[in-house]
N, C-alpha and C positions, 0 to 999 in steps of 0.2 A: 023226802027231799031234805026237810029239817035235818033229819038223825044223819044222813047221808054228810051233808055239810058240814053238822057240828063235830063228826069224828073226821072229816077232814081238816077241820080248825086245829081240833086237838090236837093231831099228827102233825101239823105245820106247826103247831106253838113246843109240844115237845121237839120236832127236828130241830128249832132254834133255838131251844133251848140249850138242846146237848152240841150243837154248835158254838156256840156264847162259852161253853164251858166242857173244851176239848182235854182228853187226858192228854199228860204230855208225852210227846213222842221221845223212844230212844233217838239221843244223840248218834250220830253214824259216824261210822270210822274215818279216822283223817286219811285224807289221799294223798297216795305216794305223789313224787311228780313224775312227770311227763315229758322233761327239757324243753320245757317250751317257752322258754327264754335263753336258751342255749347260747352264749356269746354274747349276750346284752348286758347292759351296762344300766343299773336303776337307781336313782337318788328317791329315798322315800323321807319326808318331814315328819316331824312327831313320832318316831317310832319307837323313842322308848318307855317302857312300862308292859301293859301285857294287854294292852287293846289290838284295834282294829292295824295300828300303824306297825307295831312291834309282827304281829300275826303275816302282815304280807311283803314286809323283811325276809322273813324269813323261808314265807312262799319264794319269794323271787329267786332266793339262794336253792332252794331244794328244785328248782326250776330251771338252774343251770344260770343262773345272769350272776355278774359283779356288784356287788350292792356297796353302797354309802348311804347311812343311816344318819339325818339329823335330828338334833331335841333343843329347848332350850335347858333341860338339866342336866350340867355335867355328872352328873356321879350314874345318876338312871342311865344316862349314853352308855358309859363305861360299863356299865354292869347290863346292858342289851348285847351289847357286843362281845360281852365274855359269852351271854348265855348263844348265839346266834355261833359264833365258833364251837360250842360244845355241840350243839343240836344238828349244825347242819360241817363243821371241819373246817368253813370257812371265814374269818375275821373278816367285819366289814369297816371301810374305811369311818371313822364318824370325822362329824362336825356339828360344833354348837350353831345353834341358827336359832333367834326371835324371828318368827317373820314376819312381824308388825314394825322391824327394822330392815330401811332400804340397802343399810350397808353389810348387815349379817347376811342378808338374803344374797350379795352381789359375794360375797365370802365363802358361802355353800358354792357358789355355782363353779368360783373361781378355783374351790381345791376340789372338785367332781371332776372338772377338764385337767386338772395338773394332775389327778390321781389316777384318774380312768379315762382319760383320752379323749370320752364324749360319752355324752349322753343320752342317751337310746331313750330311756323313760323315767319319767319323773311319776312318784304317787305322791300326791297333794294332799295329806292327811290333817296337818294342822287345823287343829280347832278348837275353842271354847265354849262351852253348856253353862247352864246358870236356871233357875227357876224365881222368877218375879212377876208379878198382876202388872200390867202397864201402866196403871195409876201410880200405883207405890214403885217404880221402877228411876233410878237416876239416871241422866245422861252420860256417868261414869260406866255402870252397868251395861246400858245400852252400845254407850260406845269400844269399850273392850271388846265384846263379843264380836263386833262385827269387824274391828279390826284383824282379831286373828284369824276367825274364819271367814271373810267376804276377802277382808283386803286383803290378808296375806295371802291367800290362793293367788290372788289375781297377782301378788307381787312375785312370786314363785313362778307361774304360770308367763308371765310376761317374760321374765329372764330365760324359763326354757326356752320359750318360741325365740327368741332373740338368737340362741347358741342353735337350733333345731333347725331354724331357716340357712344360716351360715353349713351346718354338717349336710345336709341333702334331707331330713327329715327326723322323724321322733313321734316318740307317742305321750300324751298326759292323759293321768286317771284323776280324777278328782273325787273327795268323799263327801257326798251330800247327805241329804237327809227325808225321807218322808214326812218330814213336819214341813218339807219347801212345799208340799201338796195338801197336808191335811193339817188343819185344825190342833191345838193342844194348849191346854189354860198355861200362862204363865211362861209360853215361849215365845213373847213376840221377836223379839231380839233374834234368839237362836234358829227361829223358820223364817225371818225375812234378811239373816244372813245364807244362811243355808237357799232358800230359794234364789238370793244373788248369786250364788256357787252356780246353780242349774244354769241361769239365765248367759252368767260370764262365756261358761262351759259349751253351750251353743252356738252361742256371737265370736266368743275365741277358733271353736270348730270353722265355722264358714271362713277366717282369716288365713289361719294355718293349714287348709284344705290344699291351696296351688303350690306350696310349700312342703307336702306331702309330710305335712302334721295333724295324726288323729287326735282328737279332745272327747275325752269321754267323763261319765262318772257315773257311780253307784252310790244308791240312797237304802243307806239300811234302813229296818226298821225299826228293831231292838237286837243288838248286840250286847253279852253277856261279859264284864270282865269286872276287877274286886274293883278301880278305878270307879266306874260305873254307880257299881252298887253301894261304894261309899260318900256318893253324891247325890242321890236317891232314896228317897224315903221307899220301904218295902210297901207300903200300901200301894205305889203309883208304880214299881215295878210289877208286883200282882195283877194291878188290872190291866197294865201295857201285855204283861204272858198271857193274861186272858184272850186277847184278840189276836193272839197269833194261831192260825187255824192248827197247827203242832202242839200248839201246848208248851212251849218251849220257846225261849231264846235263840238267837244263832249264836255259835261259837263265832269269834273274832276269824278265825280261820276260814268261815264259811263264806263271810263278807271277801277275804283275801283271795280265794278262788276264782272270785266273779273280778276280783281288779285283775288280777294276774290272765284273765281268758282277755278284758278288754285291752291289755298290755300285748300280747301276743299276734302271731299273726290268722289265729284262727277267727279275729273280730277285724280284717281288713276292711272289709268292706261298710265298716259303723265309725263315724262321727259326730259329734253332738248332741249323742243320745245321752238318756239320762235312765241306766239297769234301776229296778225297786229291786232289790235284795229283802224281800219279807213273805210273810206267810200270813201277814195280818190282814184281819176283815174288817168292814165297817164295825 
């Protein structure tokens, strides 16, 4: 019974071991689309650079929708929108937007309707990251982070539902985070704006429901892009790939499949849900 048990220890300390520390999986092929936004009309925030926001730009185009692309950097917009015309044939309308400002925010929405007539879907991608211990952390620090990502969602998010309730309906995807669920040193800021995303994204859901307005969002859990990795020490992206059961990161585009299915009408019947986009383990 001893030897029986201890070579079963064994075999459970090895399987988690070689779990703890998965080889990494090939990447898999980008996916054509599918027009499953065929005739919609999508305003996506933050999308330029080559993250999560630029990535389902570009979905939504290859998906058959009308897109308008906001940032607050001019040149990065301009130079997202050259590359979204070469990639996908079509030029997307931009506009600059802070959305930590109520007038930039009323300025997006205002040249969405004068360009594209209405707005079917909005992706809510704006956000800010940062790494500080709570102790050592300023009320400047604290406060940025959650301006852009808690409140500007919700500034974004507000003006959709506003224009959404007046057209007969719409959809919003919001980009959360699995730090709104789990634990991470040095994020408090960044997971209790992020878990206000979740919380907003739910309470918004139940408002814009009789309104025949779905509210969704997806919470990566590592996404890969130079952005990322130049705000990142390699030692705490290492151990973040470690816990992804793949071995690997998702591609930005991976994340953008899963907003582009909750944009669609194949996720009619979900509101207020909040997708994990990850592959990570305890």
């Amino acid at each position: 019974m001893c030897e029986r048990a201890s070579a079963t220890q064994n075999l459970t300390t090895r399987q988690e071991t070689e779990y703890r520390a998965p080889m990494p999986a090939r990447t898999p092929d980008y996916v054509p689309g599918h027009a499953l936004l065929e005739g919609r009309t999508v305003v996506v925030t933050a999308a330029a650079g080559t993250g999560i926001g630029y990535a389902v730009a570009r979905r939504a185009a290859e998906e058959g929708a009308v897109v308008l692309i906001s940032d607050i950097h001019e040149r990065r917009l301009g130079e997202a929108a050259d590359r979204l015309e070469a990639e996908t044939g079509q030029r997307p309308v931009t506009q600059i937007c802070n959305v930590t400002d109520e007038g930039d925010v009323q300025a997006l929405f205002a040249t969405a309707v004068a360009e594209l007539g209405r707005i079917d879907v909005l992706m809510n991608n704006a956000g800010l990251g940062g790494t500080a211990n709570l102790v050592d952390m300023t009320d400047e620090q604290w406060s940025s982070v959650v301006d852009v990502t808690l409140n500007g969602t919700m500034r974004a998010t507000r003006a959709a539902m506003r224009l959404m309730t007046e057209q007969g309906g719409g959809v919003i995807v919001n980009n959360a985070s699995v730090v709104g669920w789990r634990a991470q040193e040095g994020q408090c800021h960044y997971a209790a704006a992020k878990a206000g995303v979740m919380a907003l994204t739910r309470c918004a859901a139940i408002e814009g429901a009789p309104h025949n307005i779905r509210i969704n969002a997806v919470a990566p859990s590592l996404a890969m892009h130079p952005f990322l990795a130049k705000v990142t020490t390699d030692e705490l992206l290492a151990e973040l790939t470690q816990r992804e059961a793949f071995g690997r990161a998702a591609e930005p585009w991976e994340v953008a499949n899963v907003m582009v299915f909750l944009a669609s009408d194949y996720s009619s019947y979900m509101t207020g849900e909040i997708v994990s986009v990850s592959s990570q383990h305890p």
